[in-house]
Biopython code that builds the backbone (N, CA, C, O; Angstrom):
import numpy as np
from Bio.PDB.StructureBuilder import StructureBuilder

atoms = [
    (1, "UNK", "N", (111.954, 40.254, 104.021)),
    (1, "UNK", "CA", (110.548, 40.058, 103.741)),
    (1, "UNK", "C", (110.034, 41.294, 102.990)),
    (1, "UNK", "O", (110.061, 42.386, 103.558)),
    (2, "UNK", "N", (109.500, 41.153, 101.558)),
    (2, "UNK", "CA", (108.932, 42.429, 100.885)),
    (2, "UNK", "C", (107.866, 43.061, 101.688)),
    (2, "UNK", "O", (107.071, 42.432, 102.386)),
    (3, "UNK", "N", (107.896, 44.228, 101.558)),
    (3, "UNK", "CA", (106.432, 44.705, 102.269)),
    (3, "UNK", "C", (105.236, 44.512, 101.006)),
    (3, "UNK", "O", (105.635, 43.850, 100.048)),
    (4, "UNK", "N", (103.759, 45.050, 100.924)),
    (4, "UNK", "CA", (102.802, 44.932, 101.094)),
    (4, "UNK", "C", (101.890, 46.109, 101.256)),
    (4, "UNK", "O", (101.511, 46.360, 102.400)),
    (5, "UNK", "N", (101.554, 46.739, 100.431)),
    (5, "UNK", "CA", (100.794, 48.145, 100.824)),
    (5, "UNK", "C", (99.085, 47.507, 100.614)),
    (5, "UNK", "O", (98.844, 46.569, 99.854)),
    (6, "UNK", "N", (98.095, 48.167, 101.377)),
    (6, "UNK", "CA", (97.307, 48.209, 101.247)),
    (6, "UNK", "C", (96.451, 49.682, 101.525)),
    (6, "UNK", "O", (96.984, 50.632, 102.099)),
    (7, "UNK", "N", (95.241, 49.702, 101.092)),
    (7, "UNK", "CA", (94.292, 50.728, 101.298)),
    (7, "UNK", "C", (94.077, 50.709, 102.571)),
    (7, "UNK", "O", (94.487, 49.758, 103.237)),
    (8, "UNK", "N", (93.327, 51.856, 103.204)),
    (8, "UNK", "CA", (93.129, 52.285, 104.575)),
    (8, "UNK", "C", (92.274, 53.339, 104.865)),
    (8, "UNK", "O", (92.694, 54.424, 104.463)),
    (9, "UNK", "N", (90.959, 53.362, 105.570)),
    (9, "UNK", "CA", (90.163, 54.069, 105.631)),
    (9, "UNK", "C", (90.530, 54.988, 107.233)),
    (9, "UNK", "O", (90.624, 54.381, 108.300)),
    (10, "UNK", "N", (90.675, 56.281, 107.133)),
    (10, "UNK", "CA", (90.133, 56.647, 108.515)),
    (10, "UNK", "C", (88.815, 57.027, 109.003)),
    (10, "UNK", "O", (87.889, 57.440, 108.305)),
    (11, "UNK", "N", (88.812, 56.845, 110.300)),
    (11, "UNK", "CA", (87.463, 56.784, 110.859)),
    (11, "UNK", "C", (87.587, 57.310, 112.486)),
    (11, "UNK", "O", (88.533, 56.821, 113.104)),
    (12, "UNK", "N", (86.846, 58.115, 113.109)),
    (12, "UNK", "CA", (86.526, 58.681, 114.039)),
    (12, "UNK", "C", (86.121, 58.063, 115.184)),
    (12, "UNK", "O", (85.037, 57.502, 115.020)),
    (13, "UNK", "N", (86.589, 57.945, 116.321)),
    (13, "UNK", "CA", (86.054, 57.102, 117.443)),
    (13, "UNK", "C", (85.431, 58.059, 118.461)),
    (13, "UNK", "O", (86.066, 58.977, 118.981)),
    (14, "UNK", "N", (83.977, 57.750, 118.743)),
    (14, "UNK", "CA", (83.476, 58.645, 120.239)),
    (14, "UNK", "C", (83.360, 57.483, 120.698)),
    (14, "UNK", "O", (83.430, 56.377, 120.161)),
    (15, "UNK", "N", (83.081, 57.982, 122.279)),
    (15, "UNK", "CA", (83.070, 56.495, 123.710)),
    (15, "UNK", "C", (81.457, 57.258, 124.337)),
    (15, "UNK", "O", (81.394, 58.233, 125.085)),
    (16, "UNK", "N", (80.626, 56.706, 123.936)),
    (16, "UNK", "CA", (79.512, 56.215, 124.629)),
    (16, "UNK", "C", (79.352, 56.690, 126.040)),
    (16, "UNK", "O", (80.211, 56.226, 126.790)),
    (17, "UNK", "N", (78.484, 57.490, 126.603)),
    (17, "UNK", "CA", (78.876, 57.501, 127.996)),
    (17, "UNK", "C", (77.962, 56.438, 128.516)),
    (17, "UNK", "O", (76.859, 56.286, 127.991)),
    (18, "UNK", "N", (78.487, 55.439, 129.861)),
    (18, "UNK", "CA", (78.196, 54.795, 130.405)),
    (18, "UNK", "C", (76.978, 54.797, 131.095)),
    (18, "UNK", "O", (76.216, 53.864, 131.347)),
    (19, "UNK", "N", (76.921, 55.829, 131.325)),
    (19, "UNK", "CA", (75.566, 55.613, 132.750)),
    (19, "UNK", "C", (74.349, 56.753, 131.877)),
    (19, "UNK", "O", (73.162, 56.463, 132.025)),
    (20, "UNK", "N", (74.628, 57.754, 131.177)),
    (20, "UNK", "CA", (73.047, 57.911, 130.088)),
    (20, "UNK", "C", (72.840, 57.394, 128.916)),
    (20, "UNK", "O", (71.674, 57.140, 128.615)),
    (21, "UNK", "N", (73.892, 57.114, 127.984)),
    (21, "UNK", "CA", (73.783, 56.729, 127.234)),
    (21, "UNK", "C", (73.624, 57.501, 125.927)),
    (21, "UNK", "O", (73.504, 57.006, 124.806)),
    (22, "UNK", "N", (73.643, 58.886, 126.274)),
    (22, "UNK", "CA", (72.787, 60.063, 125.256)),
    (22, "UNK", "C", (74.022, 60.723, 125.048)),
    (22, "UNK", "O", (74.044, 61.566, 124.151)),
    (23, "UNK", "N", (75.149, 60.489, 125.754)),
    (23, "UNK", "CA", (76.530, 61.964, 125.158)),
    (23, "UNK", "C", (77.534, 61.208, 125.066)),
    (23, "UNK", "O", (77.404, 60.085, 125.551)),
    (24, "UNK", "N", (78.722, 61.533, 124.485)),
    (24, "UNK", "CA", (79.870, 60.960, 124.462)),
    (24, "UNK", "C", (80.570, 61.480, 125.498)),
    (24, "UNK", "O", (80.138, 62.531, 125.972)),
    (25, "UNK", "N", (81.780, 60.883, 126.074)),
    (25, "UNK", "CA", (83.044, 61.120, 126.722)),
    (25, "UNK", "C", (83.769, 62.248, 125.894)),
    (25, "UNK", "O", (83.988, 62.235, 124.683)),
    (26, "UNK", "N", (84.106, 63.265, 126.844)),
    (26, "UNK", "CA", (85.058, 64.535, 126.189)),
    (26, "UNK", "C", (86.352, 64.329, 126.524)),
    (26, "UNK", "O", (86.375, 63.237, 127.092)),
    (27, "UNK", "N", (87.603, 64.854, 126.473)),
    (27, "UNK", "CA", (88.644, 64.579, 127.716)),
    (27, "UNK", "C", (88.515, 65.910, 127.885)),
    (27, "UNK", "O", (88.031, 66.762, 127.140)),
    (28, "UNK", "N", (89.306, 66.036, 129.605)),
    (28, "UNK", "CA", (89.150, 67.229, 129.907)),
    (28, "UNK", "C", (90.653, 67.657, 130.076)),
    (28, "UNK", "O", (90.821, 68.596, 130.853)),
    (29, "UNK", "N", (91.769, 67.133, 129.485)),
    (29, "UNK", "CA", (93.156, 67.397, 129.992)),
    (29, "UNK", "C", (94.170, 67.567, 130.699)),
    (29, "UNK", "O", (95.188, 68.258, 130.753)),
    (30, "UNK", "N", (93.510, 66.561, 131.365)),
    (30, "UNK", "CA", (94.047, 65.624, 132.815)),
    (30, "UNK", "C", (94.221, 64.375, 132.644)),
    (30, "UNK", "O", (93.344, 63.514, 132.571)),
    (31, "UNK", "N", (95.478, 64.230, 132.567)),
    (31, "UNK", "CA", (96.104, 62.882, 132.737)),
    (31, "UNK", "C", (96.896, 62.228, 134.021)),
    (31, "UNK", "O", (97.974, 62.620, 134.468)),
    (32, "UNK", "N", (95.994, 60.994, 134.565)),
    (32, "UNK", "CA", (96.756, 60.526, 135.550)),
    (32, "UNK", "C", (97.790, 60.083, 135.535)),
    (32, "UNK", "O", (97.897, 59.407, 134.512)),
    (33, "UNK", "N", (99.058, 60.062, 136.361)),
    (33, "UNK", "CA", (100.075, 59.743, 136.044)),
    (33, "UNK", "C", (100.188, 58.057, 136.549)),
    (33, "UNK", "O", (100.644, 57.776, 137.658)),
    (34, "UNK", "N", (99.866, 57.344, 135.895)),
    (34, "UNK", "CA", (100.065, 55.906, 135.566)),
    (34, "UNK", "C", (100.885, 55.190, 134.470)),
    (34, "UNK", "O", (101.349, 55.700, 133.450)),
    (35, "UNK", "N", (100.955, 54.143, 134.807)),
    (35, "UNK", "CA", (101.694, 53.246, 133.385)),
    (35, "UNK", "C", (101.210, 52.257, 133.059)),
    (35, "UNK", "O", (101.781, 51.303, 133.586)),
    (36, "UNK", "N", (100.213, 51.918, 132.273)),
    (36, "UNK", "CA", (100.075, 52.977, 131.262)),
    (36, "UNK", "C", (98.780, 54.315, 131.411)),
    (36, "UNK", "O", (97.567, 54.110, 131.377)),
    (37, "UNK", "N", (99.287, 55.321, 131.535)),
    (37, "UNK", "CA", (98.046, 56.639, 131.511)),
    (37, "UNK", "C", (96.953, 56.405, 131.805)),
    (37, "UNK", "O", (96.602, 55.491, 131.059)),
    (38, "UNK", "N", (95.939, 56.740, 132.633)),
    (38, "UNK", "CA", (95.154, 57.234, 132.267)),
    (38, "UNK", "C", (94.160, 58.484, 132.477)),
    (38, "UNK", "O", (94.218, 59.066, 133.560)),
    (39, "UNK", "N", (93.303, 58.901, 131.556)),
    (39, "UNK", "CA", (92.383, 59.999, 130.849)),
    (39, "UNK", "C", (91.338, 60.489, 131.492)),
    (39, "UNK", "O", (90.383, 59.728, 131.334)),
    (40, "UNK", "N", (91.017, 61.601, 132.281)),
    (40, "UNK", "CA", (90.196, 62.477, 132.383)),
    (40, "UNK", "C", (89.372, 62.210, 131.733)),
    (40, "UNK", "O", (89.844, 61.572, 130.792)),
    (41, "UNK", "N", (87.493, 62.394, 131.565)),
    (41, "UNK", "CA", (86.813, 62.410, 130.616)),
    (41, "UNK", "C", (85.317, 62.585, 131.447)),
    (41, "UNK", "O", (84.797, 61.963, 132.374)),
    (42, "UNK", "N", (84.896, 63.803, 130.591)),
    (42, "UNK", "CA", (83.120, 64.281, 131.028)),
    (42, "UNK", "C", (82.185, 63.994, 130.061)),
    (42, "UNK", "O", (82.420, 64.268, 128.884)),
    (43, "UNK", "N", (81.242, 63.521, 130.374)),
    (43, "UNK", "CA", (79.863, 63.049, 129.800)),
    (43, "UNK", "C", (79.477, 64.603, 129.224)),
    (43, "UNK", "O", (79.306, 65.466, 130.085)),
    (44, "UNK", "N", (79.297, 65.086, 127.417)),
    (44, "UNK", "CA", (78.894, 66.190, 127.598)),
    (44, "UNK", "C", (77.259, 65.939, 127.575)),
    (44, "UNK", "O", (76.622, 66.864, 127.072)),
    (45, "UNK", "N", (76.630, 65.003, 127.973)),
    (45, "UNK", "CA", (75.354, 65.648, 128.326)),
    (45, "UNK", "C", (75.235, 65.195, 129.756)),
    (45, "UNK", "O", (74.730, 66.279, 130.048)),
    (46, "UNK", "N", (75.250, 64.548, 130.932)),
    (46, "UNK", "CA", (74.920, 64.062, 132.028)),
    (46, "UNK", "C", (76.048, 64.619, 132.898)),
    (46, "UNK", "O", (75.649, 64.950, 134.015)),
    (47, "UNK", "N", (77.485, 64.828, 132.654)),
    (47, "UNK", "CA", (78.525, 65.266, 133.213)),
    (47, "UNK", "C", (79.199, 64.299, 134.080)),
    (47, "UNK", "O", (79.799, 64.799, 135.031)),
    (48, "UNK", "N", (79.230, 63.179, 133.978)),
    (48, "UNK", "CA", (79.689, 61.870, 134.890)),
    (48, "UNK", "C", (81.209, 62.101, 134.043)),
    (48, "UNK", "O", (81.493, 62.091, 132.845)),
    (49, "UNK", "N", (82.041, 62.318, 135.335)),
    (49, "UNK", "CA", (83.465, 62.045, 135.185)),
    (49, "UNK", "C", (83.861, 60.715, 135.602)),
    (49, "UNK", "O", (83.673, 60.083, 136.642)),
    (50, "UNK", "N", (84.545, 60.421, 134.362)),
    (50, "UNK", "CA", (85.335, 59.019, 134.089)),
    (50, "UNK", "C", (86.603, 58.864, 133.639)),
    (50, "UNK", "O", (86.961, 59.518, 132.660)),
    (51, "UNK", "N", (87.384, 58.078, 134.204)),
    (51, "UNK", "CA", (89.062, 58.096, 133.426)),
    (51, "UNK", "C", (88.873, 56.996, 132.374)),
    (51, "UNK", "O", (88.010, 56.145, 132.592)),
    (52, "UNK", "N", (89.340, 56.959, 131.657)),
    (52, "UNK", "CA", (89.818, 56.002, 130.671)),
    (52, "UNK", "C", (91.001, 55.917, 129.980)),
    (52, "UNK", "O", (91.595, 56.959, 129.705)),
    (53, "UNK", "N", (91.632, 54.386, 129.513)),
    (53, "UNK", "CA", (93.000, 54.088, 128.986)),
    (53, "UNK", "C", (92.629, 55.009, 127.476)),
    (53, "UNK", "O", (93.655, 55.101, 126.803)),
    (54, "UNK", "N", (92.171, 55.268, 127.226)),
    (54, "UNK", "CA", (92.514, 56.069, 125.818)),
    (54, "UNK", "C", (91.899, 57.217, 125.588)),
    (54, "UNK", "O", (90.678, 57.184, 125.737)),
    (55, "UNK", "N", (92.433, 58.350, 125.229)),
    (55, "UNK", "CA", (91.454, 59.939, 124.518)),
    (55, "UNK", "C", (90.349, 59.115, 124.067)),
    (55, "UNK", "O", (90.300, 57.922, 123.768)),
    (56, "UNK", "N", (89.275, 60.240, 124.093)),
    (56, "UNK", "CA", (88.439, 60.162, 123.053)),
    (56, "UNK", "C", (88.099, 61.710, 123.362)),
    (56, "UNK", "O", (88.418, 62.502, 124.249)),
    (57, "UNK", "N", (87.188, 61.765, 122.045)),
    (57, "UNK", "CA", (87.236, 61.123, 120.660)),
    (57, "UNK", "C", (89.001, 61.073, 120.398)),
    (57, "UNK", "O", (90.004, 61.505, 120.967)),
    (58, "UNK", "N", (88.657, 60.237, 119.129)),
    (58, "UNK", "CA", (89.948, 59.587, 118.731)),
    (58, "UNK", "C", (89.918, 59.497, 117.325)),
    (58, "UNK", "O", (88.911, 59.853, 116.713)),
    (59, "UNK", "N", (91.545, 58.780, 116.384)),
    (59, "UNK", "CA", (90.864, 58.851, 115.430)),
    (59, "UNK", "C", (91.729, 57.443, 115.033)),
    (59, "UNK", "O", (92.823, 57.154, 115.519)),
    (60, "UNK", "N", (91.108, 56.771, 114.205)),
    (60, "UNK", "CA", (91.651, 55.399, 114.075)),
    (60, "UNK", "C", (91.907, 55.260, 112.253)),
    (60, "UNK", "O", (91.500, 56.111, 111.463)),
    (61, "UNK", "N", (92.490, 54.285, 111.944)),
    (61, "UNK", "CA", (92.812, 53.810, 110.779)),
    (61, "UNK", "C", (92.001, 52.554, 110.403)),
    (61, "UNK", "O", (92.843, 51.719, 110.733)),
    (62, "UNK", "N", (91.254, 52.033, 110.074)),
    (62, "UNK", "CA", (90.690, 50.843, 109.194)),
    (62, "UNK", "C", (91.318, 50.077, 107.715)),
    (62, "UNK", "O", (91.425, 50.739, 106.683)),
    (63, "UNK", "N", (91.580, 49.091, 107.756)),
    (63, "UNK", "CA", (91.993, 48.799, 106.221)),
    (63, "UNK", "C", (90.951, 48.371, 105.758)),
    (63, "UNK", "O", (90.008, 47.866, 106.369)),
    (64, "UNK", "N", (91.099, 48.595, 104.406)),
    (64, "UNK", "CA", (89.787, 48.713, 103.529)),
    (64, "UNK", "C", (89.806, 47.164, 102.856)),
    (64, "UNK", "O", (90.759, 46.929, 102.114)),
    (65, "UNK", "N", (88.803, 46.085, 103.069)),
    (65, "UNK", "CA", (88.666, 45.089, 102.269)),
    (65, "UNK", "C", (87.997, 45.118, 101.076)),
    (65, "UNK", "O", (86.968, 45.675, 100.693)),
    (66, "UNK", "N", (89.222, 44.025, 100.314)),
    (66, "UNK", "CA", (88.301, 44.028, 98.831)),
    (66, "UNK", "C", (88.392, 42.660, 98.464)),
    (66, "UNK", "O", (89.051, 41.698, 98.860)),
    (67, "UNK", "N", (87.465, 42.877, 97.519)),
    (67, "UNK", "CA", (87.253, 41.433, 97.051)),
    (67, "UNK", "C", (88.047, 41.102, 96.251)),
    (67, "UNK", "O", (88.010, 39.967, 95.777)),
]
sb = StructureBuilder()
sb.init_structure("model")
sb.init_model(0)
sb.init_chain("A")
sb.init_seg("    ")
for serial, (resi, resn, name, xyz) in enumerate(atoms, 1):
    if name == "N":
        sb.init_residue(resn, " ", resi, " ")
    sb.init_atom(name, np.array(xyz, "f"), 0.0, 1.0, " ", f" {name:<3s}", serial, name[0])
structure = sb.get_structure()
């Protein structure tokens, strides 16, 4: 099967904190030992510690549509 290249934007992911709504999730570099992982993470404005399945911030790939 030939491959296929396309364009691809990157783009930055923050996680919202849950309960103010005003700061993002930091990680703090603590990882639980699960399968699959998961993530340490402080509210930097309210300070509510939360685990989550993925880092954040993060950084993601987008493909770019064209017409």
């Amino acid at each position: 099967m030939p491959e296929r290249t396309y364009e691809v934007k990157t783009v930055g992911v923050d996680y919202e904190c849950d309960a103010c709504h005003a700061g993002t999730m930091q990680q703090t570099g603590i990882m639980l030992p699960s399968d699959p992982p998961w993530w340490r993470h402080k509210c930097s404005n309210c300070g509510l510690v939360e685990d989550l399945r993925q880092k954040y911030p993060t950084v993601r790939w987008e493909r770019v549509l064209t017409a």
